[in-house]
Structures are given as C-alpha cells and as structure tokens.
C-alpha positions in Angstrom: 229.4 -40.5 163.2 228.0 -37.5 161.5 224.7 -36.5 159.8 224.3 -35.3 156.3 221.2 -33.7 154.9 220.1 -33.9 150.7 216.4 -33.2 149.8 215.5 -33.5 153.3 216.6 -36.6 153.4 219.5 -37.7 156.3 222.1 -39.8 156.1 224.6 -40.7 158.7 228.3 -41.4 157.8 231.4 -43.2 160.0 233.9 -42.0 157.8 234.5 -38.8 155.8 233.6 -38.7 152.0 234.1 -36.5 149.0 231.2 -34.8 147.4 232.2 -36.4 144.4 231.6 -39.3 145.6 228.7 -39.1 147.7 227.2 -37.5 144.3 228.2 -40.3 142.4 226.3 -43.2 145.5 223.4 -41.5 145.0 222.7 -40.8 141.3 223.0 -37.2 141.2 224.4 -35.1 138.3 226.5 -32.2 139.6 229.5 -29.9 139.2 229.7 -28.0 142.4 227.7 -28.3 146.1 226.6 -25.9 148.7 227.9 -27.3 152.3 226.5 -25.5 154.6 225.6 -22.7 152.0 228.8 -22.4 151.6 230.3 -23.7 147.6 232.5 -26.0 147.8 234.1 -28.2 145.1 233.4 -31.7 144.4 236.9 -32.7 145.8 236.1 -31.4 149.0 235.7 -33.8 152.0 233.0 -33.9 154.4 233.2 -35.2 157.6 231.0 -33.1 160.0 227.1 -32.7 160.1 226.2 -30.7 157.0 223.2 -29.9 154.7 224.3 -30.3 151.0 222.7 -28.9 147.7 224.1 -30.9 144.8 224.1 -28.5 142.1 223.9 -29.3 138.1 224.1 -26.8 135.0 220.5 -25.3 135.8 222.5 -23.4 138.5 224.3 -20.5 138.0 227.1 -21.2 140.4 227.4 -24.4 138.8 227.8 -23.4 135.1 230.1 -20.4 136.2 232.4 -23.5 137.7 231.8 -25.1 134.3 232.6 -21.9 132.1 236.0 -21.3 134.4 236.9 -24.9 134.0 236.7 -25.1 130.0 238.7 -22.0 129.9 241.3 -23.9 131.5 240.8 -27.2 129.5 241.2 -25.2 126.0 244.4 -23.8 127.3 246.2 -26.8 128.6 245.0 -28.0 125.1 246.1 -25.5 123.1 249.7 -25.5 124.9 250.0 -29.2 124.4 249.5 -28.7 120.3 251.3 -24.8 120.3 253.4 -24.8 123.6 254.1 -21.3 122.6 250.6 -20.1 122.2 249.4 -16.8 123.9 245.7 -17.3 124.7 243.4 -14.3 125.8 239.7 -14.4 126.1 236.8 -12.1 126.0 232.9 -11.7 126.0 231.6 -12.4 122.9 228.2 -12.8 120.7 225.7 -15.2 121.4 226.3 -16.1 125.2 229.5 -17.4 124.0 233.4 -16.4 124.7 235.5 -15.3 122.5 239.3 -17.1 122.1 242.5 -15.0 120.3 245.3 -17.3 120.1 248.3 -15.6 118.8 252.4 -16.8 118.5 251.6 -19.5 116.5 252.2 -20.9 112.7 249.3 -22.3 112.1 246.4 -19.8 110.6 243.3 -20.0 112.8 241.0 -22.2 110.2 239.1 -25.2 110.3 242.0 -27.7 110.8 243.1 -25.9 113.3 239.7 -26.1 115.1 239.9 -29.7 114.7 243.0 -30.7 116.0 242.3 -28.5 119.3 238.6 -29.8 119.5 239.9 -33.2 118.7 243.0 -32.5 121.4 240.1 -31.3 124.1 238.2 -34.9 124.1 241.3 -36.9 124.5 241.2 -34.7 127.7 238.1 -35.3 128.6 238.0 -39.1 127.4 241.5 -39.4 129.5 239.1 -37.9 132.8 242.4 -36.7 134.2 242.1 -35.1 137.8 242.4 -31.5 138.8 243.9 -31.1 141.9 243.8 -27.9 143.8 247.4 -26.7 145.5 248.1 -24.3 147.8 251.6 -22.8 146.9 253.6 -19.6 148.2 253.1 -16.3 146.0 257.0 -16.3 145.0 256.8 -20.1 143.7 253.4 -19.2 141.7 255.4 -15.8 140.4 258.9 -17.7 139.5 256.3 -20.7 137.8 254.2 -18.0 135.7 257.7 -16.4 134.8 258.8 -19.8 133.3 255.4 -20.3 131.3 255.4 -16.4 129.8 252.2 -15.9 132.0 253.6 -12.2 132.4 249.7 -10.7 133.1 249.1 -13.1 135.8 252.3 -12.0 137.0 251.0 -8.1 137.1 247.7 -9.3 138.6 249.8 -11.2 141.9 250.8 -8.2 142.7 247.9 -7.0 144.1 246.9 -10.4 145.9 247.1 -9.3 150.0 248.1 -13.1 150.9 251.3 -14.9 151.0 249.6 -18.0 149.1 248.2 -18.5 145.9 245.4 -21.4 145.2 246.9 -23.0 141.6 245.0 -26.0 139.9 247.3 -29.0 138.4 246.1 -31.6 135.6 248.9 -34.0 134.4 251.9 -31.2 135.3 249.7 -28.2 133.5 249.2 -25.8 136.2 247.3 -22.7 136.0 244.7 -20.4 138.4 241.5 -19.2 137.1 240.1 -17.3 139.7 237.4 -19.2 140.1 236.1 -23.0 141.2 236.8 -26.0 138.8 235.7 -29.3 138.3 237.4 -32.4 140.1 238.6 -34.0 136.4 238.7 -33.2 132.8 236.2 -35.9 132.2 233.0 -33.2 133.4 233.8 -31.0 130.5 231.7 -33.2 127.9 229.6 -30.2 126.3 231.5 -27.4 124.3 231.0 -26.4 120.5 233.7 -24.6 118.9 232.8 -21.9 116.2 235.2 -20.5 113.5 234.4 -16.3 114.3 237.0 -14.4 112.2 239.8 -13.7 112.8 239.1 -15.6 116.1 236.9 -18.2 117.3 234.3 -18.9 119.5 233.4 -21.6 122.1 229.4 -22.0 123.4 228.7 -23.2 127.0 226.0 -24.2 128.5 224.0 -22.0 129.9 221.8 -22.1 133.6 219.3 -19.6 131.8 218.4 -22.3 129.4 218.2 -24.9 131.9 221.9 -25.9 131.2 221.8 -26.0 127.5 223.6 -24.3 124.5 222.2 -22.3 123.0 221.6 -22.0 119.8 224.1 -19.4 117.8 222.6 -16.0 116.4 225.4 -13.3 115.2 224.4 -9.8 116.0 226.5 -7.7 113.8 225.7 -4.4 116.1 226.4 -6.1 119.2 229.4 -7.8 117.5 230.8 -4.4 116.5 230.6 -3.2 119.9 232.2 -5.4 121.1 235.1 -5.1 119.2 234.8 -1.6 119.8 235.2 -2.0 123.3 238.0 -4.4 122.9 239.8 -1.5 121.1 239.4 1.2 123.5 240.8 -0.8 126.7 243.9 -1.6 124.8 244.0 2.1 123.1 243.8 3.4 126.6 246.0 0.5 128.0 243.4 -0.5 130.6 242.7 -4.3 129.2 243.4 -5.6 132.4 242.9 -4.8 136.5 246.9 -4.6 136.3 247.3 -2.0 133.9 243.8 -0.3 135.5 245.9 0.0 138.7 249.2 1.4 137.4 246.7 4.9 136.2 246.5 4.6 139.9 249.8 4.6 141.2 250.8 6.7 138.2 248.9 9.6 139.6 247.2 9.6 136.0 243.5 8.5 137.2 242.3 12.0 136.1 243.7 11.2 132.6 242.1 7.7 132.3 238.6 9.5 133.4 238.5 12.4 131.3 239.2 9.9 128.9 236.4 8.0 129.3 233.9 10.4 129.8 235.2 12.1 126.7 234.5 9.0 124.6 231.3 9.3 126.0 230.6 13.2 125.2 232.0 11.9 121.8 229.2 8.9 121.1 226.7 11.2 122.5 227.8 13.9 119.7 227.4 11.4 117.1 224.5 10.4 117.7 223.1 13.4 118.2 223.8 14.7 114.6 222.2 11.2 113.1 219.0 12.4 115.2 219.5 15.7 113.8 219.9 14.8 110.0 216.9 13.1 110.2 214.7 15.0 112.4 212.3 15.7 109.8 211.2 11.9 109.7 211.4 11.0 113.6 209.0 11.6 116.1 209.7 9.0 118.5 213.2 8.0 120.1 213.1 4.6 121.9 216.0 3.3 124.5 215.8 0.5 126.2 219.1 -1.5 127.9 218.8 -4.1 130.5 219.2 -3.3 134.0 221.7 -0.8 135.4 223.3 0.3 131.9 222.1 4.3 132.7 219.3 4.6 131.5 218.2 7.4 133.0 221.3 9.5 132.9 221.8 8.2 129.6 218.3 10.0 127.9 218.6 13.4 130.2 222.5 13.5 128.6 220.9 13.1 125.1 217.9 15.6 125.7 220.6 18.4 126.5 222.8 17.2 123.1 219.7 17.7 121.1 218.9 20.6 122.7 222.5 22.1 121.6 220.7 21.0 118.2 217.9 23.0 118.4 215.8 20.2 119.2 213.8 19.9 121.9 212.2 16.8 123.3 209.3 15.5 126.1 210.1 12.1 128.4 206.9 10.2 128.2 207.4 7.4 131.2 206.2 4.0 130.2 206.5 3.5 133.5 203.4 5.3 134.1 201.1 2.7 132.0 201.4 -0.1 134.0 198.3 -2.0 134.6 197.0 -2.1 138.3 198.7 -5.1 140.2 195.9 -7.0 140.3 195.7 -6.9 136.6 199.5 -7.5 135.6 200.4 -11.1 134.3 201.4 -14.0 136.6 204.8 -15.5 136.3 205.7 -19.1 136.6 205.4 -18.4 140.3 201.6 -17.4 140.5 203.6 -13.7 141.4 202.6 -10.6 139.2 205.4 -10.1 136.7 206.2 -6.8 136.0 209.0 -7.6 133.2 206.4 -9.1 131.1 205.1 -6.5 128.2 201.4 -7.3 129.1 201.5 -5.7 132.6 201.7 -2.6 130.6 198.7 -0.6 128.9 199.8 -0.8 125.5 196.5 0.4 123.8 196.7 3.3 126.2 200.6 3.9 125.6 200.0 3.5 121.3 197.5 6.2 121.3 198.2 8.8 123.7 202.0 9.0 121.6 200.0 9.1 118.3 197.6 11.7 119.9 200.9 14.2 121.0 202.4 13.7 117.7 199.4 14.5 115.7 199.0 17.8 118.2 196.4 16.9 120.5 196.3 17.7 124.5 196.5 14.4 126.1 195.8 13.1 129.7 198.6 10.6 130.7 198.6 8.4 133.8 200.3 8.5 136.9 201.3 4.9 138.3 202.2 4.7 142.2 204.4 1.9 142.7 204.1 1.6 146.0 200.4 1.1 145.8 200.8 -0.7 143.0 198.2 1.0 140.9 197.4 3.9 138.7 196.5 6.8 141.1 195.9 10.3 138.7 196.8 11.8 135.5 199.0 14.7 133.8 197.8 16.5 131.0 200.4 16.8 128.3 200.6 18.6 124.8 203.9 19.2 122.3 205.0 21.6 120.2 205.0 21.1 116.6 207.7 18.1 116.1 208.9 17.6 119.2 210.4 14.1 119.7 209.2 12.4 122.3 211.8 9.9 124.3 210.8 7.0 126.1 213.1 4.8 128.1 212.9 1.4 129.5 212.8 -2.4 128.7 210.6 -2.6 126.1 211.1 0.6 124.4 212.3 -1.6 121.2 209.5 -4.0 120.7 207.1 -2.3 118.1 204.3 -4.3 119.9 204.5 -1.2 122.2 204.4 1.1 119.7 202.4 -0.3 116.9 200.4 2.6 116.0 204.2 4.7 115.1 205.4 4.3 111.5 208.8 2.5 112.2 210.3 5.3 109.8 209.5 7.4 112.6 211.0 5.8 115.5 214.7 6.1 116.2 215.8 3.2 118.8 218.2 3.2 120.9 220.4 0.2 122.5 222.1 1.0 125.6 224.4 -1.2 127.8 227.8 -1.5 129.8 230.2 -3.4 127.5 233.8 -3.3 128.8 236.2 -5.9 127.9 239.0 -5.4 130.8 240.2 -8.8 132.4 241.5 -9.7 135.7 244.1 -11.1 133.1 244.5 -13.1 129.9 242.6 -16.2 130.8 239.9 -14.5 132.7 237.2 -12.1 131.4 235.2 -9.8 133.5 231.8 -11.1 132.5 229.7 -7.3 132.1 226.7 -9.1 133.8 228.7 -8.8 136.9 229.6 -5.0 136.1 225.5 -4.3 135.8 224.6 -6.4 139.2 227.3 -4.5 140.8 225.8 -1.0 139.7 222.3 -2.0 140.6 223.6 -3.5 144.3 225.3 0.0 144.9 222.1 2.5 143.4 219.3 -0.3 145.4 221.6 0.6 148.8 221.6 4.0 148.3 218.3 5.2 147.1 216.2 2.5 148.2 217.8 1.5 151.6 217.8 -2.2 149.7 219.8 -5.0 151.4 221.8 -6.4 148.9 220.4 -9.9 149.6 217.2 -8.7 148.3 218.8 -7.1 145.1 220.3 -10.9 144.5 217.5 -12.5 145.1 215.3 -10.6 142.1 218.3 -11.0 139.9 217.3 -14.2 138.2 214.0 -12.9 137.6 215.9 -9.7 136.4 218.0 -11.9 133.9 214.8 -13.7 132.6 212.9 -10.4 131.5 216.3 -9.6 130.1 216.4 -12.5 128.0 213.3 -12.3 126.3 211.9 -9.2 126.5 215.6 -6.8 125.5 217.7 -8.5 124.0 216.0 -10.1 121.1 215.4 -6.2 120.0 219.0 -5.2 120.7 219.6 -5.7 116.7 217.1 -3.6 115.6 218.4 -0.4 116.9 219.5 2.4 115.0 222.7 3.3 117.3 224.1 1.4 119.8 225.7 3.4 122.8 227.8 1.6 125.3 227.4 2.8 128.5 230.8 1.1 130.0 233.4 3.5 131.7 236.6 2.1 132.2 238.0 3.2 135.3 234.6 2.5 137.2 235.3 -0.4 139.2 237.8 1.7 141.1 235.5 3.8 142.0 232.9 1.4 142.7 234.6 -0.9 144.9 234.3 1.9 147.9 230.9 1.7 147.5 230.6 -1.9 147.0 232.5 -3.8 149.3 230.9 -2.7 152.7 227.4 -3.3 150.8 228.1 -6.7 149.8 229.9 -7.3 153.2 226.6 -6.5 154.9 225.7 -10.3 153.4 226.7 -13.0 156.5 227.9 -16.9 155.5 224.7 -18.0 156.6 222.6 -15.8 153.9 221.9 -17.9 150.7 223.7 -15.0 148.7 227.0 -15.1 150.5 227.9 -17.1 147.7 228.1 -14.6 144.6 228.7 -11.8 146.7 231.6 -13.5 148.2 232.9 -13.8 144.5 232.3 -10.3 143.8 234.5 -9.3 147.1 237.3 -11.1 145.7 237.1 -9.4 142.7 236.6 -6.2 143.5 239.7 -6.5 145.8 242.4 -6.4 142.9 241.3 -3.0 142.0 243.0 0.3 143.3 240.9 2.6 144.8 239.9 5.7 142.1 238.3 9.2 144.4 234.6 9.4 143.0 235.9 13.1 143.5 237.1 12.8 139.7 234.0 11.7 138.7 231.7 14.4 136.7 228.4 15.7 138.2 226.9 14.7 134.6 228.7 11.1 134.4 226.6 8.1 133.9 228.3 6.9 137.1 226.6 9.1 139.0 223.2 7.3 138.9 224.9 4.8 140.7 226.8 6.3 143.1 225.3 8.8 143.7 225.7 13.1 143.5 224.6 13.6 140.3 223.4 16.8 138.8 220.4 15.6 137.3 219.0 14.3 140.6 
C-alpha cells in the first residue's frame, strides 16, 4: 500500500495508477502534475508515497506543456494534408506563434487554414494517445533522415546521451523538447489567424488565467520581429546548430563583432532621428521589461549623442518612489513596487518641467534598502539639455503629464532574437530575459536563483500591464538581443541554476533551462566588448 497526498488530503492506493487517471477519479482538470515537485506527465505511474499538484492552464508549467504539444499536433496535421511540408516556427505578435509552412502547392489562404484547422479537430475529436519512447540516438538520426528533419538532425549532435526521448501518435513521431499531453484529445483550445505571408496560432495563456487572449497587432513590435528573423538567417545563426558551427569554426569573433556592430549601427540611427529633431525634444523616455539593458542601453545612447553635440542628464525615477509604507498593496496585501502609484508622479511631472524651463531643482534620493526617501540632490540644466529617464513606466504619459508629447521621444527596448533549438522549437525570449536577470541577481546581489524565480510571476504581471501596452507608442524601437549570447551565458548560468536542489519548488524551470542551455557551445566572454550590453549581465563592464 502506498500514500498519496492532493490538497492535503491522503489517499492510500494497493496498486499503481496513472496521473491521468487518478485526475480523471477525482474531478480535476489538468495537463501536467508535480510528484514530489518533481513534473511529471500525465502518463506517468505512481506507485510509491507521493504528494501531487495537479496542474491546469493557470500554471505556467502547464500551459508550456500545452504550447509544446499543439506545436506538435499542427505538424502531424499539416504532414497528413502536405506530407512534404517544411514547418518552422517563431515568436510572434500578440502572445501568439508564428507558423511558415513552405514546399507546398497550396498558397497559405483561408482554405488552407480550414482544411488544417478542420484536419486538427479530427485529431483531437479521434483523442489518439501520445506515447513517449525511449530510442537509441542512431535510430532517432536514421528516422529524422527519412522524414527530411535535417535541423533536428544538426541539433542531435550535440545531445551528450546515447538515447533520445521521441513521442509517437498513430505512427507520427517527432521530439519537441519539452513535456506533452497524454492524447490529442487535450488540445481543445487553439485559434488560427491568417498573418501574411504566414499565419498565426493563439494559446492559452497562464497570465490570463488560461485564456486566449484577445488579438492586438503591433505593427512596431511586428516589424521587429521580422527584423530579428532576418538577421539570424543573414548571419546563419537561426538555430543552436548553426550557433555552434561559429564555434567550432574558430569564427565566434566574427559572429560577435557582428553583433555588436548591428548594435553600434541601431544606436547610430537613432541617434541622428534624436538629433534632427533636437530642437522639439526635451525629454527621452526608455522603458523595456526586465533584463533587456536598460542601463547599458541609455549610458551607450548618452555617449552617441554626445558625438552629436548633445548632451544629456539621467534623472532616476527610481528615486521618486513613495515610502514603503505608502506604496500600493498587491493582491497579496504586499507593497507592489511595479505598480505606477508607488511612484511620486506629481513630484516626478514638475521637477522635469522645472529643469526644462531652467530652474535649480532639488530631486530625491530613495534608499531601497530602507525602503524610503532618505535626502535630496540639487540639480539644474543647461539650456536644452535632454533629459533621459529609464525604467518601466518611462512610456506611460500618466508619468509625464505635465511634458508636451511633441517633446518626448520614447524609447522601446527588449531582447528579441528568433534562433531555435530547431525548426519545430522556438526559443521563447522570456526565457532569454529570466536567464539574464538569474546571472546579474547572482553576481551583484549575491541572489539565489530560487529567489530570482520566485518574483518572476510578479515580474511578468507588472510587465503585462504596466510596459507593454505602451510598447506601440514609441518612437524607435531598439532590440537589445545579441546572438551569440547564450554561449557565453551558459558559463555563467549553469552552476547558478545548479545551485537549485530537486527538492526546491524551482527545480522545475531551472531544470528546463539546464537542458537548454546544454546544446550550446561554449563562446569566451573574453570576446565580449567592455561597452556591450552583455556586460550588465555578466559582468566587467566599463560603465560600472
């Protein structure tokens, strides 16, 4: 007999039982489990004393099983209708993924997104099982040979073990690096969007409490993300394979001069669409959500517009924070600091209109430590000097009200890389940004990274509705993404994320990000520039 515990509740079992079925006895809705804080799949037997969390799409483990298992639904689809099609994926707009089918007939139109969406529910209507096999690395190569799965092929190649985990649904058999679903008849809730000359498909989403969201284009972010699209295959780094061969190529210095010149060249650009219209702006606003540079990012654009003839003055808005004691309480009864009204915003508006119109000003000084404001800094500008800010809500004109908008010049900052572990598996840039703040929070802050996962769901919140509903509204958008810098990251990384034990509630994702991170070569930070944006991560960087 053995013991199982579910909402404190214990129940005793003579013989072992699948998850999926012990869901199913009880009434509960789920995708995945934790067993023993460890995720497991619903096909997975238990027959040992175990705690279990049943998790549904309010979870994010749970809809990252979901997302990885619709991928692989809409391909065995798509090869049933086109059995030649070549399917590759990538972030898109709106939450959503983007799908580029190519080596087909048929033009990408509305029929065709009604035969595969129509193809899709058969699937899920026939509820056919998934069944997870373990095969021999030479079997899963000589397999992916015969199917034309040439990327996957590149990507094996780094895989240390002899065996490769494959998943099999009515003899289509394919590995997407991730958990699935025990059958095709959990994937009940997809929309399919024409997106030219593509199209998209919408998940749900854990951030939403499991829900799709509603589509809203963003032209800006679209473009950049087409942009970024373009530059991994111009530089022939669209996928960890192809990453690595700059690696054993001996060209790594190539791929990063590359990158940070595409940098030095957005950073130009902008700065001469400051500079054409310096005699209107007095403010210049960034804001990016966590871990997209920031910091380097403004001190890299104060030196271009000082090549310009144009100097500038860093007000922090950090500095306006209200005392703890006075900041907003989140859902949790906890003072949250994302929220725009845990800032002094009367204070912030007039002290900027003050500098601009000439006056001395006294700012404040915020401790964070103690959690309140503990002096002030007397301040004054030259005639028509811009003045930058930088943080979350840089972009909201709430915290600038008193500026003529014609005056303001925002800025939208984040890491946007489209590189994939291969075809049928995107690297989602969320997990590029949590990976940059787990390596900075270790080495400046001494932060364990359990801690640095644990305030990421609040992190993601603020993100959600205090950034990027302003992202659209910027006048340049500056991707912050370098290419080769999971290479270099992964020295830094892995012994942080391996400081996380099986017992910690965060093994979990940073187990995932281990396995990741272990496809990539190893790129010398050595190569990396004092002034690179990559520096505020990892550290050594000349403006620190």
């Amino acid at each position: 007999m053995f013991t199982i515990k579910i909402n404190q509740k214990k129940l005793h079992f003579e013989e072992k039982i699948t998850l999926e079925k012990l869901a199913k006895q009880l009434g509960i809705t789920a995708y995945v489990a934790k067993v023993n804080n460890r995720l497991r799949e619903l096909a997975y037997y238990v027959n040992y004393n175990a705690e279990i969390e049943f998790l549904d799409l309010n979870s994010f483990d749970a809809a990252k099983v979901y997302e990885t298992s619709i991928r692989y639904l809409m391909i065995m689809a798509l090869e049933r209708l086109y059995p030649d099609v070549k399917v590759n994926f990538s972030q898109g707009v709106s939450r959503s993924l983007i799908c580029d089918v190519s080596n087909i007939d048929n033009k990408v139109d509305v029929s065709f997104l009604t035969r595969l969406e129509t193809e899709m529910h058969k699937l899920v209507e026939a509820n056919y099982p998934i069944i997870r096999k373990k095969i021999k690395k030479e079997e899963a190569l000589a397999i992916y040979q015969q199917k034309g799965y040439f990327d996957k092929i590149e990507v094996l190649k780094y895989r240390p073990e002899d065996t490769v985990n494959v998943y099999v649904c009515e003899n289509y058999l394919n590995y997407m690096f991730g958990y699935m679903v025990p059958s095709t008849g959990y994937l009940k809730h997809f929309q399919l969007k024409l997106y030219y000359p593509d199209f998209i498909v919408q998940l749900p989403r854990a951030e939403i409490n499991g829900q799709i969201p509603e589509f809203v284009d963003s032209s800006s972010f679209g473009k950049m993300l087409q942009e970024a699209k373009d530059w991994s295959q111009l530089c022939q780094a669209d996928t960890i394979a192809k990453l690595n061969r700059f690696v054993e190529a001996g060209q790594v210095v190539d791929l990063v001069n590359m990158c940070e010149t595409k940098h030095n060249n957005l950073l130009s650009e902008l700065g001469m669409k400051i500079k054409n219209d310096i005699g209107n702006i007095r403010l210049i606003a960034i804001a990016g959500p966590s871990s997209s540079g920031k910091t380097t990012f403004s001190h890299r654009l104060r030196i271009e517009l000082m090549t310009r003839g144009i100097k500038t003055v860093k007000i922090s808005i950090d500095d306006y924070y209200l005392n703890r004691e006075d900041a907003p309480l989140d859902e949790y009864g906890e003072p949250d600091f994302e929220h725009i009204g845990a800032l002094d915003i009367d204070l912030f508006n007039q002290n900027l209109l003050s500098l601009i119109q000439g006056e001395e000003v006294d700012t404040p000084v915020f401790n964070f430590e103690q959690g309140k404001r503990v002096g002030w800094h007397r301040v004054k500008l030259a005639k028509n000097t811009p003045i930058i800010i930088e943080g979350i809500h840089a972009l909201n004109d709430q915290l600038t009200s008193l500026i003529p908008k014609n005056q303001k010049f925002k800025i939208y900052i984040s890491p946007t890389s489209q590189i994939n572990i291969d075809n049928h598996n995107p690297i989602s840039p969320t997990e590029i940004r949590m990976l940059r703040r787990i390596v900075r929070d270790a080495k400046y802050r001494n932060t364990h990274p359990s801690v640095t996962f644990s305030m990421w769901a609040s992190v993601r919140r603020g993100e959600f509705k205090w950034i990027y509903p302003f992202q659209e509204q910027a006048d340049f958008i500056f991707n912050t993404e370098l290419t080769y810098e999971l290479g270099v990251m992964k020295k830094y990384a892995l012994p942080t994320l391996e400081k996380i034990d099986r017992d910690d509630e965060y093994f979990i994702p940073a187990n995932r990000l281990i396995k990741f991170l272990k496809y990539f070569k190893d790129i010398d930070d050595r190569f990396v520039p004092c002034n690179s944006l990559l520096r505020e991560f990892i550290g050594e960087s000349c403006f620190y």
